[in-house]
C-alpha positions in Angstrom: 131.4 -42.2 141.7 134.3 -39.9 142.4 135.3 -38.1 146.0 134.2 -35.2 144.2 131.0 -35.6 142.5 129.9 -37.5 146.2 130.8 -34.4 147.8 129.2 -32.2 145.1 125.7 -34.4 145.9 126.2 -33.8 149.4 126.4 -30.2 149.4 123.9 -29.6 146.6 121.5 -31.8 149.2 122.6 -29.6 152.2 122.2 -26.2 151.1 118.2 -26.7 150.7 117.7 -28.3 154.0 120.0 -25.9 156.0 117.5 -22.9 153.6 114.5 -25.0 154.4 115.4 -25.2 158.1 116.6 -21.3 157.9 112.9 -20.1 157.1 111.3 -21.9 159.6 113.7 -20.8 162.2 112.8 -17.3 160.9 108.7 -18.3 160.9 109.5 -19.5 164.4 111.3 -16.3 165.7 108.5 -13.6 164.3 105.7 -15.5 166.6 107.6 -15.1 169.8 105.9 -12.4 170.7 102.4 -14.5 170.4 100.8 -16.8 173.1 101.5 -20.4 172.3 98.5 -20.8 172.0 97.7 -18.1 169.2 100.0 -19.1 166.8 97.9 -21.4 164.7 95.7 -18.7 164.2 96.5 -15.3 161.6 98.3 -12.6 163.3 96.0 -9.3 163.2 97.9 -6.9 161.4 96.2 -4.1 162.9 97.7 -1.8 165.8 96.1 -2.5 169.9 95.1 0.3 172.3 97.2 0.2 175.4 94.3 -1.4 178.4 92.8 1.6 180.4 90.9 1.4 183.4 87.6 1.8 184.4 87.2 3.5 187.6 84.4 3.9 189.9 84.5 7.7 189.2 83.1 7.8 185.9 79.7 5.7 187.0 77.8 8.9 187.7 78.2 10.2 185.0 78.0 6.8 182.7 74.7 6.6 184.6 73.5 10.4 183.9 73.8 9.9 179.8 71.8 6.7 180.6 74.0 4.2 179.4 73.8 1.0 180.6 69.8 1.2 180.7 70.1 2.0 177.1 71.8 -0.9 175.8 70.3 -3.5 178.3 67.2 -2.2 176.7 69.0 -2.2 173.1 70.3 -6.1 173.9 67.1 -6.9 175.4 68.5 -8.1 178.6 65.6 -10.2 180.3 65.3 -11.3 183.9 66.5 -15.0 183.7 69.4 -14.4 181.4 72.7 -15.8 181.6 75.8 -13.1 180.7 79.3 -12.9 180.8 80.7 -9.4 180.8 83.9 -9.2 179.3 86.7 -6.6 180.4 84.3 -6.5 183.2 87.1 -4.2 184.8 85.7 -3.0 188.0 82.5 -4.4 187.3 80.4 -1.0 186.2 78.1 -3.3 183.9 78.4 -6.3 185.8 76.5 -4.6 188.6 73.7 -3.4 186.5 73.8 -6.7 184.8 73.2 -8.6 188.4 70.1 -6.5 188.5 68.6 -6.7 185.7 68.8 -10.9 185.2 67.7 -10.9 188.7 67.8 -14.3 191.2 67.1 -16.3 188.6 69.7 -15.6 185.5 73.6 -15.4 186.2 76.5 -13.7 185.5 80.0 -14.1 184.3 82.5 -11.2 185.5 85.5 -12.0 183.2 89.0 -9.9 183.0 92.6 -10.3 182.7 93.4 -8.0 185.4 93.9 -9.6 188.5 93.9 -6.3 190.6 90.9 -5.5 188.9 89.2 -8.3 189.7 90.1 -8.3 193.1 88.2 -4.9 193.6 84.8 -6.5 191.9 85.3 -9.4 193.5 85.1 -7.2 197.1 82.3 -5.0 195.7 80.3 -8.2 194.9 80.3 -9.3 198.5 80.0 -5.6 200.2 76.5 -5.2 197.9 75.5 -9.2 198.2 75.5 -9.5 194.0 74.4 -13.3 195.1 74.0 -14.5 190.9 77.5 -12.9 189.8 80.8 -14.9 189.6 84.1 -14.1 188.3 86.5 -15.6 186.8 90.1 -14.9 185.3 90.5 -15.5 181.2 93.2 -14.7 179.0 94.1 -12.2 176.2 93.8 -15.0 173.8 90.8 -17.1 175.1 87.8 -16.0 177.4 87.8 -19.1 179.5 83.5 -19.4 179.2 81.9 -22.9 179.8 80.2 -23.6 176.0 76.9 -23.6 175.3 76.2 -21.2 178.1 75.2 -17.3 177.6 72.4 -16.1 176.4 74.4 -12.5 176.0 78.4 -11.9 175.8 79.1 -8.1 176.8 82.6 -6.7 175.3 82.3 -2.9 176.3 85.0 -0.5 174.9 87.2 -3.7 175.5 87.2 -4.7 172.2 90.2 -2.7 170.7 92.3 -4.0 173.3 92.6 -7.5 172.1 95.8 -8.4 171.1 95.0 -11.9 169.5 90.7 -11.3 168.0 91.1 -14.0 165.6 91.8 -16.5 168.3 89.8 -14.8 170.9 86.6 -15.1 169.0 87.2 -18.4 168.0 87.5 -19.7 171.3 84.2 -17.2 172.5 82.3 -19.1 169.8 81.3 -22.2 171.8 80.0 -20.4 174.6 77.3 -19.2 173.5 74.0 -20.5 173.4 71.2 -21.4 170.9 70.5 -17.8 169.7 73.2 -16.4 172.0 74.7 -13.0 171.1 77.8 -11.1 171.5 77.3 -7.3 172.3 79.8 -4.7 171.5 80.5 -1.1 172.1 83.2 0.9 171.0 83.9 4.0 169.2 84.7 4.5 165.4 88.2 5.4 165.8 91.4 4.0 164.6 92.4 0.2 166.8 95.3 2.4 168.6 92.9 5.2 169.7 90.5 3.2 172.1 88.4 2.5 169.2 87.5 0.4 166.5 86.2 1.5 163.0 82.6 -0.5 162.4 83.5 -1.8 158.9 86.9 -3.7 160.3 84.7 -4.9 163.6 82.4 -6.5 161.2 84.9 -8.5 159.2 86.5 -9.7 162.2 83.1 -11.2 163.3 82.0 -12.1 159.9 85.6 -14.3 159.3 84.7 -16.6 162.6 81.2 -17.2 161.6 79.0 -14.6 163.2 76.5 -12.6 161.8 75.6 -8.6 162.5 72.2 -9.1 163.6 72.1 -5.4 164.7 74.4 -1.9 164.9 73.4 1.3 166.2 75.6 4.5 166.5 74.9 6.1 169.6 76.6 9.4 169.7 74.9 10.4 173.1 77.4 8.0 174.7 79.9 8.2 173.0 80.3 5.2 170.6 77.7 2.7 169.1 76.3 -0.6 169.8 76.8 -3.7 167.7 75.1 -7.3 168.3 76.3 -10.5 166.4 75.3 -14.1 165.9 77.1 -17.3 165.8 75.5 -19.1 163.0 78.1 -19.6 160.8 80.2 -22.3 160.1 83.6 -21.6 162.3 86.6 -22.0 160.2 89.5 -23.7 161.2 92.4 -21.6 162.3 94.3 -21.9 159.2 91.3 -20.6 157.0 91.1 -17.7 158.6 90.7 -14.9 156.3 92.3 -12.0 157.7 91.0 -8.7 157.5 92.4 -5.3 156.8 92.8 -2.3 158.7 90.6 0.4 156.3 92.9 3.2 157.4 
């Protein structure tokens, strides 16, 4: 074989590989805004609400429309339970949680503000919440010992996840035999604080949870939706992603 026609091989072999290696460079580069540990799961190609907070100011009048009775009610939150509230921000369910699961159930005060949590963690001890922990989880992954909660909480938190596919992967496991995850939000678009119902359901629905119940509850503001995992849980990369009905 000639000089040439060797060095006509080589460069026909080249140009592929240094393309090849080109695109995945590229694939590399558009997940470095992701977690590490997202990026074997789909991106959501939906837009995130910038995290509010949840001050102690707006309890009264949380309290006065009756909410938190109403959806303990609605989720049939039973003395004895074990729950993890989610976003528990300055802890305006976990409180009313602690009460209503009494000395004998437990639970999980779970954010990924550390200030925030620093101000329920100082309420818990000032009011002697003796059956609530917290704990620190991350924007991708909840942190929740599996097989543990009879009731997940995500209140108007729901819109601010950045990573849901992952997130409610990793949630999966923690819940218990007949376990539900609770959410409330408000049907608005995923950049407004809220989510619309149809897109909440086929994020759910493309883990492996069921809608066992949904409610709109105008009164405060939002409504109420309960799901079920007793699906099969795909793995990451048959994920099928869902999209944004606006």
């Amino acid at each position: 074989m000639s000089n040439i026609m060797q060095k006509s091989l080589i460069i026909s072999l080249t140009v592929p590989l240094l393309t090849l290696s080109a695109c995945q460079k590229q694939k590399e580069d558009q997940q470095l805004d992701r977690p590490e540990t997202s990026r074997e799961f789909p991106r959501a190609y939906r837009p995130v609400s910038e995290v509010i907070g949840n001050r102690f100011w707006t309890e009264a009048k949380r309290d006065a429309a009756g909410e938190a009775e109403l959806l303990m009610d609605w989720a049939k939150i039973k003395e004895g339970m074990t729950v993890a509230d989610i976003g528990a921000g300055e802890g305006y369910y976990t409180v009313r949680l602690s009460k209503r699961v009494g000395d004998n159930g437990r639970v999980l005060a779970q954010d990924i503000d550390a200030d925030a949590l620093k101000k329920l963690a100082t309420r818990v001890s000032r009011e002697e919440f003796s059956n609530v922990a917290i704990q620190k989880g991350d924007i991708d992954n909840p942190r929740l010992p599996n097989g543990s909660f009879d009731r997940v909480f995500m209140v108007h938190m729901y819109h601010e996840i950045t990573e849901p596919y992952a997130f409610l992967w990793q949630l999966y496991p923690a819940l218990a035999k007949g376990g539900e995850v609770v959410v409330v939000d408000r049907d608005s678009p995923t950049d407004k604080h809220g989510i619309p119902p149809r897109l909440l359901f086929c994020e759910f629905e493309a883990l492996g949870y069921s809608l066992k119940g949904y409610s709109e509850q105008l009164n405060v503001g939002g409504y109420f939706a309960r799901f079920e995992a007793n699906g099969e849980r795909p793995d990451p990369d048959k994920i099928t992603i869902c999209k944004d009905p606006k």
